[in-house]
N, C-alpha and C positions, 0 to 999 in steps of 0.2 A: 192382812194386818195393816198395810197402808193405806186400804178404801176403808176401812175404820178409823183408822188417823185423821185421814181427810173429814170424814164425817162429823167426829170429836171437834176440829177444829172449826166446821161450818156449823157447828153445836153454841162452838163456845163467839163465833162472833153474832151471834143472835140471840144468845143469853149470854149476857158480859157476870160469867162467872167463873172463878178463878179453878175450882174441879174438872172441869169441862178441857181449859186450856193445857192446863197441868197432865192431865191424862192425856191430849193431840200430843202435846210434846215429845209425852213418854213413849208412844206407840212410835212416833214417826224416827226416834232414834232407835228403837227396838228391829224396825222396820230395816232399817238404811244398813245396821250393824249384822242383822241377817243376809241383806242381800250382798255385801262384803263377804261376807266368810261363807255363800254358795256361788259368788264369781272363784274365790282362792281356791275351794275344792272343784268345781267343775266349770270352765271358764265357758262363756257362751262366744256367739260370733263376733258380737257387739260389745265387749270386755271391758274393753276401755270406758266407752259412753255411759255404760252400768254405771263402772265404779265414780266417773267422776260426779254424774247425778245423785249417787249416793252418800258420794262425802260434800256436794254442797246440802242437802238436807241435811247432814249429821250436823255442819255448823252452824244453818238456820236454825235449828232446833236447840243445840246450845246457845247461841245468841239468845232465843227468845226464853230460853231458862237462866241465863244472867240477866235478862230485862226484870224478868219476874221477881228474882231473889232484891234487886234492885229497889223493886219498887216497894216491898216490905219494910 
């Protein structure tokens, strides 16, 4: 789900279309909020570094969904 995010996103910076970004977005918070609640239920070794790279994407990802709503 996040190597599709990523893709979505290097979709949408070479076609400056708003579908493109819109759907990166959605996946990469889909993404970040999955791998949050498979750290809570089975915690890897690296627990920590999981979660914290997951909640800086979840706020990248809201950031760039207030830019959006923004610039409407």
């Amino acid at each position: 789900m996040l190597m599709l995010a990523i893709a979505m996103l290097a979709i949408a910076t070479v076609i400056p279309d708003r579908p493109f970004l819109v759907l990166g977005l959605s996946l990469v918070v889909g993404a970040s909020i999955s791998i949050l609640v498979r750290e809570a239920i089975a915690p890897s070794p690296q627990t920590r570094i999981t979660q914290i790279t997951a909640v800086l994407l979840l706020i990248i990802s809201i950031y760039g969904f207030a830019d959006i709503i923004k610039t409407l």
